[in-house]
C-alpha positions as CSV (number, residue, x, y, z in Angstrom):
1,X,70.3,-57.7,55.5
2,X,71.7,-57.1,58.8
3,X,72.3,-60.7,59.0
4,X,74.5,-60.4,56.0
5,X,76.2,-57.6,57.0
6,X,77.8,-59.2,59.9
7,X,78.9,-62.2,57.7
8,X,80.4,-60.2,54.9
9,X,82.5,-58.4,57.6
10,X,83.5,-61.3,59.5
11,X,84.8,-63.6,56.6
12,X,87.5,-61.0,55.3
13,X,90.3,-63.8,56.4
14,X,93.9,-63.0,56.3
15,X,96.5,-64.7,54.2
16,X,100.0,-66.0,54.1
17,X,101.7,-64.3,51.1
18,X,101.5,-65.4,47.6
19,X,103.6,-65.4,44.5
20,X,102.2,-63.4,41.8
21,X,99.3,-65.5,40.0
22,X,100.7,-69.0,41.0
23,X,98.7,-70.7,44.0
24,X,99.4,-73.9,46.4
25,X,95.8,-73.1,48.1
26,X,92.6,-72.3,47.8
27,X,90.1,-71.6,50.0
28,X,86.6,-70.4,49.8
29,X,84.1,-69.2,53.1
30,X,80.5,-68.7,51.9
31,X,76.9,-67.5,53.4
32,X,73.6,-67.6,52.0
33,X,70.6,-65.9,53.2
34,X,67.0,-67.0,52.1
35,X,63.4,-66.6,52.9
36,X,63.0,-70.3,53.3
37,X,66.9,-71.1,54.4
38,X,70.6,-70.1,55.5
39,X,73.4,-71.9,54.1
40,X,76.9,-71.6,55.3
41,X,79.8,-73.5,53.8
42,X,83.4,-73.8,53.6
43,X,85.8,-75.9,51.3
44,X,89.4,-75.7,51.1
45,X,91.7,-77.3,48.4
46,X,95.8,-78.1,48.8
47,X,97.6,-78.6,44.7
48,X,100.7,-80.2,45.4
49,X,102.5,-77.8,42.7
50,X,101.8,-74.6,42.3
51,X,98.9,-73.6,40.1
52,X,98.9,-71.0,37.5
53,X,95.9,-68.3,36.7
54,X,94.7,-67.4,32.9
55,X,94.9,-63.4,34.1
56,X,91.8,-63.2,36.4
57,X,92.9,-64.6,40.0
58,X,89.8,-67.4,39.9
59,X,90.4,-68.9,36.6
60,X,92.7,-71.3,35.7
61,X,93.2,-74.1,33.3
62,X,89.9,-76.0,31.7
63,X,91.4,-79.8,32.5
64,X,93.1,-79.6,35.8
65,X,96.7,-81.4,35.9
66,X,98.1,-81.4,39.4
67,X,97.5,-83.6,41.9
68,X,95.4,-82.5,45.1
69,X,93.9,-83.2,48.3
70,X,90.4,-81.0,49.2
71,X,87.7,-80.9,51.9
72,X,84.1,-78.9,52.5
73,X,81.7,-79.1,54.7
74,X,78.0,-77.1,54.2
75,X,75.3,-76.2,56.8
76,X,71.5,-75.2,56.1
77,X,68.5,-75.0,58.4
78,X,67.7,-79.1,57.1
79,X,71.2,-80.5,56.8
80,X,74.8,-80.9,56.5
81,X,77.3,-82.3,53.9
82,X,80.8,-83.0,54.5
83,X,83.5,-83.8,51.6
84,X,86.5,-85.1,51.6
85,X,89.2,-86.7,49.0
86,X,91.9,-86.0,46.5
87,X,93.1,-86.9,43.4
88,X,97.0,-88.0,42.2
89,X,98.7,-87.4,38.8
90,X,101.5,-89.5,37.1
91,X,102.8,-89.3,33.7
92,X,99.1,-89.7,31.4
93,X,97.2,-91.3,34.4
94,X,95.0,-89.8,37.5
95,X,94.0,-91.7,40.1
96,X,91.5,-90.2,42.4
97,X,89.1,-91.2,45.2
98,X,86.7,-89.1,47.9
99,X,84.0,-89.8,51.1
100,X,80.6,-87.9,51.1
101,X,78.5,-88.0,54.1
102,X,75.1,-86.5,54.1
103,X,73.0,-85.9,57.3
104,X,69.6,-85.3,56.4
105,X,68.6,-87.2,59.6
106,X,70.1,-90.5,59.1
107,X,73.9,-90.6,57.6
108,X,74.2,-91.0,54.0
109,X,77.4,-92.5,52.7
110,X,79.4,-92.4,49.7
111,X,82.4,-93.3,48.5
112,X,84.1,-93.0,44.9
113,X,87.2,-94.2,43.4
114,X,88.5,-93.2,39.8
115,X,90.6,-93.5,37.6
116,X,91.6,-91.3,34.2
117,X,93.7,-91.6,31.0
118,X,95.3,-88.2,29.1
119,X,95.6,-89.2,25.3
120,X,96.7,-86.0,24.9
121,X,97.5,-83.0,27.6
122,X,93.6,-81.8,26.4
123,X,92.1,-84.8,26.0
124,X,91.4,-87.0,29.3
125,X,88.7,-90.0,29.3
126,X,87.8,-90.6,33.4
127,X,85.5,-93.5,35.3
128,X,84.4,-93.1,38.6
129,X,82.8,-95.7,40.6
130,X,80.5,-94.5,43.4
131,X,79.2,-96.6,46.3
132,X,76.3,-95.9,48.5
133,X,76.6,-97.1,51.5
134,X,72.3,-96.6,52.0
135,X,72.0,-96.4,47.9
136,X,72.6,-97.7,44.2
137,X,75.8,-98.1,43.5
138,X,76.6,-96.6,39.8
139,X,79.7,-95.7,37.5
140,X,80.0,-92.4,36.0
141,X,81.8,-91.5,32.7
142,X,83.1,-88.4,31.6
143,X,85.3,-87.4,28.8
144,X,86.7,-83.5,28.7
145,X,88.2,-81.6,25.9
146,X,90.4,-78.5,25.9
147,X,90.3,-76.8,23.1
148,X,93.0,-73.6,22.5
149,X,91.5,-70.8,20.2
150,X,94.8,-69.2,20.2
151,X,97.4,-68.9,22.9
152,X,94.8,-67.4,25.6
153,X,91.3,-68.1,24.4
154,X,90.0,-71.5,24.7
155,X,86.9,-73.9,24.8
156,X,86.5,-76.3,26.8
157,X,83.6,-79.6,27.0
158,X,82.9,-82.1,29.0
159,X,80.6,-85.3,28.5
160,X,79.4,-87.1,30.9
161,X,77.1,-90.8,31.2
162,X,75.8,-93.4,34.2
163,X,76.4,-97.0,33.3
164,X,73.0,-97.4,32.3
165,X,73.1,-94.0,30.2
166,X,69.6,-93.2,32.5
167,X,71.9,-90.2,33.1
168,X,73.4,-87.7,30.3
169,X,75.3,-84.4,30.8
170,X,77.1,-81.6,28.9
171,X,78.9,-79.1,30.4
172,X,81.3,-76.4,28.4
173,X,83.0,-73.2,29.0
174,X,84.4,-70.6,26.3
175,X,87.2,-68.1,27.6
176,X,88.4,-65.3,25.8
177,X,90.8,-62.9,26.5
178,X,89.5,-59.2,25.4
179,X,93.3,-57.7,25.7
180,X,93.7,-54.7,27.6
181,X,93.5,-56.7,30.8
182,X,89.6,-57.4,30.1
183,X,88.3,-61.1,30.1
184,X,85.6,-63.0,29.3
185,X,83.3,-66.4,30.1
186,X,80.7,-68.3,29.1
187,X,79.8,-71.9,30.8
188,X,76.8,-73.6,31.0
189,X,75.7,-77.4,32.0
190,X,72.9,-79.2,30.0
191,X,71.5,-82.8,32.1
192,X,69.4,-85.1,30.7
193,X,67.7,-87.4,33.2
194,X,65.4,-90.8,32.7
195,X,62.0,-90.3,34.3
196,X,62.6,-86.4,34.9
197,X,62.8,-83.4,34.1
198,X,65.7,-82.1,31.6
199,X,67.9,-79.0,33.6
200,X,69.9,-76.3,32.3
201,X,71.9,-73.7,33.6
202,X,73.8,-70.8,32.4
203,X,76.7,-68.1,33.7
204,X,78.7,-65.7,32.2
205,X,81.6,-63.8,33.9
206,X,82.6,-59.9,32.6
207,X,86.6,-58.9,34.1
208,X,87.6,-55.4,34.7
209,X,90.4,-56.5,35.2
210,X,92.6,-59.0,36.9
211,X,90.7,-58.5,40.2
212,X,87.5,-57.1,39.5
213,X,84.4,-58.7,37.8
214,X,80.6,-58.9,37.6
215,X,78.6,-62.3,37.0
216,X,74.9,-63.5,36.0
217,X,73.3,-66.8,35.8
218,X,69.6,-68.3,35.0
219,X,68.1,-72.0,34.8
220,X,66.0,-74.4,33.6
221,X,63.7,-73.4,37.1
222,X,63.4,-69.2,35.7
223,X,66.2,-68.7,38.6
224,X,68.6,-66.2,38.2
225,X,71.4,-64.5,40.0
226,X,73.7,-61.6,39.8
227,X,76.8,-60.0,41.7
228,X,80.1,-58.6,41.4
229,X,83.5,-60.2,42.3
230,X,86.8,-58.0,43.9
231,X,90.0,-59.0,44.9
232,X,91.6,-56.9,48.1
233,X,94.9,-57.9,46.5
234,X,96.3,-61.1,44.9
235,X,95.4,-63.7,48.4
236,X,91.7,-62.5,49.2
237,X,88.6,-61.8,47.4
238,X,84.9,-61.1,47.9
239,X,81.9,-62.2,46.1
240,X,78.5,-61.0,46.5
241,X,75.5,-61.4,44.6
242,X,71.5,-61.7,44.8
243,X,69.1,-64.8,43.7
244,X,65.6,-65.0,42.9
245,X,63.3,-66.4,41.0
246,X,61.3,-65.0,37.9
247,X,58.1,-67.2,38.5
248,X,58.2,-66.5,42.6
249,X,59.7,-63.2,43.7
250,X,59.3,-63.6,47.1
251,X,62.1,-66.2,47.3
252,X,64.9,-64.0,47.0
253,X,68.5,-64.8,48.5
254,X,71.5,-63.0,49.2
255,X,74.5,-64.4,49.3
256,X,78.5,-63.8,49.9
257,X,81.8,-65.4,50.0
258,X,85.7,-65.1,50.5
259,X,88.2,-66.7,49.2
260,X,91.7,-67.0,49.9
261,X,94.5,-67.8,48.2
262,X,98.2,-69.1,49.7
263,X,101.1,-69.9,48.1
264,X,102.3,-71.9,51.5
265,X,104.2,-75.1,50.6
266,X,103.5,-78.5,52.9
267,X,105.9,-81.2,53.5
268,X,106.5,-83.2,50.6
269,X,104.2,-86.1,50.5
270,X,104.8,-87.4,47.1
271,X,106.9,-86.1,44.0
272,X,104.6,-85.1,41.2
């Protein structure tokens, strides 16, 4: 615990101010403390245009529309991920592509490009082809739906399949606007996997307010989580929360992050 306390009051990072609910970046420090191992990662995304919220600072739109460049990079006791890539928006087409390397020991590469089509602003079919440098290479496929309950609440799905269909998932999220400046999620992500075990996972989020929520989540694996969610004001926010398991209570976890939120605007690459 005294480990975490030194984390939570280091990572309070300052910010460049922001317009009200309208962000270029976001970025997220995070720290996880566990009987068997310590994570720390940090991931950082630049939107070209500025992105609006739905009310709570960390929600936003189901299907995402603007274009973006984004990077992480995560530590723990047995290896260490970095992420990099972006994705570009013009008229009813994306274009995307990203690099993944994974040091478990040895370096494992990937590399993805994709490609999407909007047949309608909530309706967008995507492919993404992934090489492995030390792997199978494999498409994906996803298609997402947006769909608006009324002029706040919506639902939102996503399929996705491999090439061979040896890989299936579902993923949806339902948010509802409670009025009164109270908000509500559900989301959850259902896999189906040849030759494995079938996952599931499940989180709902309960807002206060604007700035102020509380979370829970449990899986296929009987783990579950919990923690609260405040914003200091409109460009940083704190998260912390506990993780354990219901079959083994002796791996618990605690974890934190900060996020921060800029409205800074780079030199213009590209128009969008």
């Amino acid at each position: 615990m005294k480990k975490l306390a030194v984390i939570i009051s280091s990572i309070l990072l300052s910010s460049t101010a922001a317009a009200a609910d309208s962000y270029n970046s976001i970025s997220n420090l995070s720290y996880k403390d566990s009987d068997n191992n310590d994570t720390v990662a940090v991931d950082s995304i630049y939107y070209l245009s500025p992105k609006k919220t739905l009310g709570p600072y960390d929600q936003f739109e189901y299907i995402n529309k603007q274009s973006n460049i984004y990077g992480a990079y995560a530590d723990d006791d047995f290896s260490d991920t970095t992420l990099v890539g972006g994705e570009y928006f013009i008229n009813e087409f994306v274009i995307g592509a990203s690099y993944t390397n994974l040091d478990v020991g040895n370096h494992n590469e990937a590399y993805t490009i994709s490609g999407g089509y909007f047949f309608n602003p909530d309706l967008l079919a995507k492919v993404t082809l992934v090489e492995n440098k030390d792997g199978e290479d494999f498409a994906l496929f996803d298609l997402a739906y947006n769909h608006m309950l009324n002029s706040t609440d919506y639902v939102g799905v996503t399929v996705t399949a491999d090439d061979d269909f040896n890989y299936r998932a579902v993923a949806a999220k339902y948010f509802i606007d409670l009025q009164q400046g109270n908000y509500l999620t559900f989301e959850g992500k259902y896999e189906s996997i040849d030759d494995a075990e079938n996952q599931w996972v499940a989180e709902t989020n309960y807002y206060f307010s604007k700035a102020t929520s509380v979370f829970a989540s449990y899986d296929k694996q009987d783990t579950y989580s919990f923690g609260a969610q405040h914003f200091i004001n409109k460009n940083i926010g704190l998260k912390v929360g506990y993780e354990n398991n219901a079959d083994d209570s002796d791996n618990d976890a605690y974890f934190a992050n900060t996020v921060s939120y800029t409205h800074l605007t780079l030199p213009t690459i590209c128009s969008v």
